[in-house]
Wavefront OBJ file of the C-alpha trace (Angstrom):
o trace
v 29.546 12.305 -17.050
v 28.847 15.888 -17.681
v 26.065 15.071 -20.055
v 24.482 12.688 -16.797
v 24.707 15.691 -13.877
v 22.832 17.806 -16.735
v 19.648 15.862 -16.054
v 20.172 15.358 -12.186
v 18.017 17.717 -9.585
v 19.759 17.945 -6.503
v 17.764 18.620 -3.088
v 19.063 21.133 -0.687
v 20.703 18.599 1.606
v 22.867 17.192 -1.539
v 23.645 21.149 -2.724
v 25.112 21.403 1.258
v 27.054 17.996 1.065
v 28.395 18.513 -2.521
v 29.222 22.531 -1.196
v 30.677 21.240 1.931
v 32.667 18.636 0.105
v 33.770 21.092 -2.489
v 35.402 23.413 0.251
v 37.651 20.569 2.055
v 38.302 18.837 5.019
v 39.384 21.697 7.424
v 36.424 24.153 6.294
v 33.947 20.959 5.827
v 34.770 20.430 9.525
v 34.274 24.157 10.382
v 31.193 24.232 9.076
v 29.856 21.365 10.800
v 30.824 23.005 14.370
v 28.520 25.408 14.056
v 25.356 23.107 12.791
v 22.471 21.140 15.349
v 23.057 17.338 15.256
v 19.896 17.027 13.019
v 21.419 18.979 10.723
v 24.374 17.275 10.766
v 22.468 13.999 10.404
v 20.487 14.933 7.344
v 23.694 16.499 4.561
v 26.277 13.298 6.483
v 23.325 11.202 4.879
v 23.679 13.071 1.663
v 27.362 13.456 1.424
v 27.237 9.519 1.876
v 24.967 8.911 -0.601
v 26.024 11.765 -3.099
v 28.522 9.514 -4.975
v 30.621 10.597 -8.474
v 30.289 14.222 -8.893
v 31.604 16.400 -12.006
v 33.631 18.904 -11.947
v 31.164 21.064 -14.570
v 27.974 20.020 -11.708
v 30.218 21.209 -9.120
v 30.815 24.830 -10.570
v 27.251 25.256 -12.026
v 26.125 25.036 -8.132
v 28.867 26.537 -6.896
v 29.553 29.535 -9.362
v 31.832 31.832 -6.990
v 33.706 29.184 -6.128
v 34.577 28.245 -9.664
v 38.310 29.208 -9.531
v 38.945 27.554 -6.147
v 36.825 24.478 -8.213
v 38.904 24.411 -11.593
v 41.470 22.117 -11.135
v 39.664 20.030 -8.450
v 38.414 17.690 -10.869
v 35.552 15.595 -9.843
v 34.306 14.636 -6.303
v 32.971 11.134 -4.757
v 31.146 11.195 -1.595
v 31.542 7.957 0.475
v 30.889 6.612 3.567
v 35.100 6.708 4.186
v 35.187 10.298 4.032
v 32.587 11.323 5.571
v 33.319 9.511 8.367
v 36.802 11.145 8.575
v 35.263 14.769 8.377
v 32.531 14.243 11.096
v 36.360 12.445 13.269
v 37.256 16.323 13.088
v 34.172 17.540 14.688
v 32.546 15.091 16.769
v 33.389 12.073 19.771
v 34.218 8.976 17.951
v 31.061 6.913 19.815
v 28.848 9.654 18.378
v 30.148 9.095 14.518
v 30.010 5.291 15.153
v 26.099 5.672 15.932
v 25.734 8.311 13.200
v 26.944 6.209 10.394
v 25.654 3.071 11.596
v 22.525 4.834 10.546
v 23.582 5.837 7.781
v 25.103 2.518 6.669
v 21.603 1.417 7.441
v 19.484 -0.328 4.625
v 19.621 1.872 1.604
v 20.993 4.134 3.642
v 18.102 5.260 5.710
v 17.923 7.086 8.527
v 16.148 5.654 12.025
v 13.073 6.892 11.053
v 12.969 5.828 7.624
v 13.584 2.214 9.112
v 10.655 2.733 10.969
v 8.616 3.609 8.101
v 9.310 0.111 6.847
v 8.393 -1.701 9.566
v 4.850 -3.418 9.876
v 2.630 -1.365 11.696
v 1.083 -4.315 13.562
v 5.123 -4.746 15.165
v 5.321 -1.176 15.571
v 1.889 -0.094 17.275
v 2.319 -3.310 19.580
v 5.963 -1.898 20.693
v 4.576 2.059 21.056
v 1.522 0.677 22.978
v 3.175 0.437 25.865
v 5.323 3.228 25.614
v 4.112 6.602 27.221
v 1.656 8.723 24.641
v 4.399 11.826 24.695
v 7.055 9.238 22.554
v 4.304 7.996 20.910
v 3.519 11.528 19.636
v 7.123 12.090 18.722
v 7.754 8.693 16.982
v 4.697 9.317 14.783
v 5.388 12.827 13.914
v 8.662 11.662 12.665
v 7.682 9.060 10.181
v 5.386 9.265 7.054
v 1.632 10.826 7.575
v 0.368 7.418 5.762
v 2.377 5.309 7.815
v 1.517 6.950 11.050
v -1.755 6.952 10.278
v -2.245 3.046 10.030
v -0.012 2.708 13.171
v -2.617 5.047 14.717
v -5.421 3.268 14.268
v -3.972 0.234 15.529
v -4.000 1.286 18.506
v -6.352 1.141 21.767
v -8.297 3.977 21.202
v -8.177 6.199 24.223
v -4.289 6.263 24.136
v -4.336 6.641 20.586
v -6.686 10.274 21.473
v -3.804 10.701 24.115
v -1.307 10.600 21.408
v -3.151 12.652 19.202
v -4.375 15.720 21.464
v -0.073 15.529 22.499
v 1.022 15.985 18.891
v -1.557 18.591 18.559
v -0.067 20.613 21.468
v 3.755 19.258 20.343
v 5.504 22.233 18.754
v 9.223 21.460 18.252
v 10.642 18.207 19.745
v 14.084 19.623 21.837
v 17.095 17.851 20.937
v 17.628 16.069 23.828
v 14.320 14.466 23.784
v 14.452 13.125 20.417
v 18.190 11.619 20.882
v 16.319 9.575 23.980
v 13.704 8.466 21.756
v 16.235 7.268 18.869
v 18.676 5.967 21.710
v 15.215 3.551 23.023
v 14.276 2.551 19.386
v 17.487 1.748 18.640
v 18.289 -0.248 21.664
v 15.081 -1.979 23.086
v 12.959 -2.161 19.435
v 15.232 -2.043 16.323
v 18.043 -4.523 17.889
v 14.891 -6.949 18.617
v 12.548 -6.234 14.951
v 14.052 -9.928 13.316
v 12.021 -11.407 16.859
v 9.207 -9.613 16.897
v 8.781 -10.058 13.472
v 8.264 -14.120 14.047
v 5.799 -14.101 17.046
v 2.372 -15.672 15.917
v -0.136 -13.094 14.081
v -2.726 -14.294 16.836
v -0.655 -13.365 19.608
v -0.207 -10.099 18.064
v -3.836 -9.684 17.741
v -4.980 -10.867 21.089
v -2.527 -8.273 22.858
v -4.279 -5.719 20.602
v -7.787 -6.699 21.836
v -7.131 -6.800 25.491
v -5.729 -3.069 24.987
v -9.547 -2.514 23.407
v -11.961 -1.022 25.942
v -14.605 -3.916 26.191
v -17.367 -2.301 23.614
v -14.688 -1.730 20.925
v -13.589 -5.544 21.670
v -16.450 -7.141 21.754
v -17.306 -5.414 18.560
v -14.119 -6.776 17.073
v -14.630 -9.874 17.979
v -18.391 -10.799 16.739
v -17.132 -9.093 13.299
v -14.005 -11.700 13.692
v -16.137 -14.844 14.207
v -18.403 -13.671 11.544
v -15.243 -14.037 9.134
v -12.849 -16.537 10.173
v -14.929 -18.137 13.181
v -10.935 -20.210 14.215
v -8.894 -17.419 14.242
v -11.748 -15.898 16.139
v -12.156 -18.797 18.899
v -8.133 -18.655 18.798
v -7.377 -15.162 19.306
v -9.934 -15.446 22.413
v -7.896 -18.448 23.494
v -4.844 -16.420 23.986
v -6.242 -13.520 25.119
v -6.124 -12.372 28.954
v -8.712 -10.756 30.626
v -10.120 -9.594 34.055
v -12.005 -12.857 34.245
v -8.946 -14.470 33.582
v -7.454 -13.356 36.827
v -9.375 -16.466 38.174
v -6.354 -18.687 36.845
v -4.008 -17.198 39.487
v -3.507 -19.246 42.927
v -4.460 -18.017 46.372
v -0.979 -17.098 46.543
v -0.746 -14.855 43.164
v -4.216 -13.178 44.540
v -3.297 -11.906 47.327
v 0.034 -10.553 45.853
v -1.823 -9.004 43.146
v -3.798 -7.191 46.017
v -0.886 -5.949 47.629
v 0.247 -4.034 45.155
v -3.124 -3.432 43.330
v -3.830 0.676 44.006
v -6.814 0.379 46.385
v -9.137 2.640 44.606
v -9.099 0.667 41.449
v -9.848 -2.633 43.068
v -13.822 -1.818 44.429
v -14.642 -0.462 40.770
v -13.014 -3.288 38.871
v -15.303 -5.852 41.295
v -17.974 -3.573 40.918
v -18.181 -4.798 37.149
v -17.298 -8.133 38.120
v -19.171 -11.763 38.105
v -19.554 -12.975 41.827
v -17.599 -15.649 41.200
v -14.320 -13.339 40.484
v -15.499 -11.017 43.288
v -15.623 -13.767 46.027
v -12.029 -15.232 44.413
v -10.588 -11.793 46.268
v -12.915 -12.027 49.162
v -11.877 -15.511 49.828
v -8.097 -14.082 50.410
v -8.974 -11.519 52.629
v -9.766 -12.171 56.718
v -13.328 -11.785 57.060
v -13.010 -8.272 58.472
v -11.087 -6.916 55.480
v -13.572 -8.911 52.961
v -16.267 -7.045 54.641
v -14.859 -3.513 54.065
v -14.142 -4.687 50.512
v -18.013 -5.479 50.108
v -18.880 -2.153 51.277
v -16.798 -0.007 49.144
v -18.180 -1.534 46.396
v -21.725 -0.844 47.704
v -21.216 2.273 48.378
v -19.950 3.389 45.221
v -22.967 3.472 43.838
v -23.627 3.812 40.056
v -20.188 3.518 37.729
v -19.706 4.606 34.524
v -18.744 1.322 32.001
v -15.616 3.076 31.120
v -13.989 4.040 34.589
v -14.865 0.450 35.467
v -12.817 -1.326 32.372
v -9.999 1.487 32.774
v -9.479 -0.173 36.808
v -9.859 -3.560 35.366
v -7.682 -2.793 32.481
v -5.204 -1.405 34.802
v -5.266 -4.781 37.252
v -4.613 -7.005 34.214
v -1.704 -5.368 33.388
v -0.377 -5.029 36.862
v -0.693 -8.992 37.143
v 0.675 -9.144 33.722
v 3.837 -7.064 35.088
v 4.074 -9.480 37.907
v 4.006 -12.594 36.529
v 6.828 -10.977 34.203
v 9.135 -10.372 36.912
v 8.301 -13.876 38.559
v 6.438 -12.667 41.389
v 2.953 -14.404 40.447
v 1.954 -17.090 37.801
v -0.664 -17.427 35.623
v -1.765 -20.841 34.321
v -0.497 -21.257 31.086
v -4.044 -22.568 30.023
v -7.774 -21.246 31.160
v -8.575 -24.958 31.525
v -5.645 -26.126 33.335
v -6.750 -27.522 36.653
v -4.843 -26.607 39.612
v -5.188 -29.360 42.831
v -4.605 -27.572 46.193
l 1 2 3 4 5 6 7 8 9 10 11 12 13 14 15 16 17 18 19 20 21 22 23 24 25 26 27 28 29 30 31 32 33 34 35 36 37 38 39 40 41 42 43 44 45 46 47 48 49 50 51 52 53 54 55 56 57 58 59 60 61 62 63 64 65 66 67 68 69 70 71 72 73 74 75 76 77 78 79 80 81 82 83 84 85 86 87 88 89 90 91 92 93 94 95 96 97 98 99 100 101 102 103 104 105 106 107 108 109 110 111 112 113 114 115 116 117 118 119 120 121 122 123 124 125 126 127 128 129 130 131 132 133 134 135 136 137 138 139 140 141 142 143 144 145 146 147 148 149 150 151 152 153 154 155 156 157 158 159 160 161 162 163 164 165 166 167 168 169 170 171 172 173 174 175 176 177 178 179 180 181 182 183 184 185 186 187 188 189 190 191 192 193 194 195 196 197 198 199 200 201 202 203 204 205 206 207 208 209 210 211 212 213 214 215 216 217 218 219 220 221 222 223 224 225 226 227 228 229 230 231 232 233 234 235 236 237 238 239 240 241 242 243 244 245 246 247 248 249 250 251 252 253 254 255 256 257 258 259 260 261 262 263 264 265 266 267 268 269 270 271 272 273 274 275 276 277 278 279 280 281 282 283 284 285 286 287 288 289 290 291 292 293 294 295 296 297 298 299 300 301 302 303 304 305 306 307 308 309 310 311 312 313 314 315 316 317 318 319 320 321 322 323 324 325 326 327 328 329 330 331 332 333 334 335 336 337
């Protein structure tokens, strides 16, 4: 055994556990009373992992402890006991959720489990998730992996995200246990069904979070490749002109809680035939002022015109999710009235 530790490099975090281990229960527990959770976190991980220890590895690294060490004999770090020592320190719901990380696959730690999740799933979670958690989930896992969940998504939050983790200096304590708490809770418990939904459904909730240049572009390069998953990926996408599948009645709740700025620029970039769908669910006084905001808005900018359209689509996306409005499962389906 001695010859085995001989050849073994230890990192800092397994020097602590093995240390901390070395030193007992009561002082083990001491010690831990006066460390940050994250600290905690990282040698717990260690100590679980350390496993059989020498005696002769324990003195090297701990030479002024060697006659506290001699007759100690060797060490194993398990999940048992350090579960016990962090009893002495900690509330028992707050172990329970520390080793449950721990026990995690190989041991990992929340954000290691992220690192090995597609970045497809991931990005299509965090894209709907506000850009300061974005910046804070990303910062945590690996550069490469962050990188590819990056550019996954739409790209004017994705700047968002980056100009936050640009300004982010350290992430308080409090913060990040709210971020791990919602991972845990609303993404990791729910990975094995994400995991199964249909690649094109994926993709098509990518592209409607594209600003329509970027989408467009996207989509001509798609056809060019695979022309079916092209036509099918359009199929299950849902845009602004898509609104046109909602009935009278899902219109004019849509423009009840629509904010009434962003309604005259999204029709402002509109066909008629979506324009007069609204106007035809107003009185004819209110339909008039409608028409008139929009003329006198003047010229738009492209971009402040998909942003309010953008932002409709996923209002009457939200509603149809709380069973407020429906949308026609199909863009051909015919409705009779």
């Amino acid at each position: 055994m001695a010859r085995e530790d001989e050849g073994r490099v230890l990192s800092g975090p397994q020097k602590a556990a093995l240390l901390m281990l070395a030193l007992g229960e009561d002082h083990c527990a001491t010690l831990f009373k006066l460390m940050h959770e994250d600290e905690i976190k990282e040698i717990s991980s260690a100590m679980a992992q350390l496993g059989p220890v020498s005696a002769d590895a324990v003195e090297r690294l701990c030479t002024e402890f060697t006659q506290e060490l001699g007759g100690a004999g060797s060490l194993v770090g398990s999940f048992e006991n350090t579960e016990r020592l962090l009893l002495k320190t900690l509330p028992r719901e707050r172990v329970l959720q520390i080793m449950e990380e721990i026990r995690g696959p190989a041991g990992r730690t929340m954000w290691d489990k992220l690192g090995n999740v597609s970045e497809a799933v991931l990005a299509n979670y965090l894209k709907n998730e506000y850009p300061q958690t974005v910046a804070v989930v990303l910062s945590k896992v690996r550069p490469p992996h962050a990188a590819r969940v990056l550019s996954l998504l739409p790209d004017g939050f994705a700047m968002e995200v980056v100009m936050r983790m640009l300004r982010m200096e350290s992430v308080q304590k409090d913060v990040l246990d709210g971020v791990e708490r919602t991972l845990r809770s609303e993404f990791m418990s729910n990975l094995a069904r994400a995991t199964r939904r249909d690649a094109h459904e994926l993709m098509a909730e990518i592209f409607n979070n594209l600003d329509r240049q970027a989408e467009q572009r996207f989509v001509a390069a798609l056809e060019e490749r695979n022309r079916e998953a092209a036509e099918r990926i359009k199929s299950l996408m849902f845009t602004f002109d898509d609104l046109q599948r909602l009935t009278p009645v899902a219109v004019q709740a849509l423009m009840r809680a629509v904010d009434k700025d962003k309604l005259p620029l999204a029709l402002k970039g509109a066909s008629e035939k979506l324009r007069e769908l609204f106007f035809s669910n107003l009185s004819e006084r209110a339909g008039k002022m409608l028409r008139e905001e929009i003329d006198n808005l003047g010229p738009v900018k492209l971009r402040d015109v998909d942003e309010a359209q953008a932002s409709i689509v996923a209002l009457a996306k939200e509603l149809a999710a709380q069973g407020q409005i429906e949308i026609s499962e199909s863009k051909d389906e015919q409705l009779v009235y």
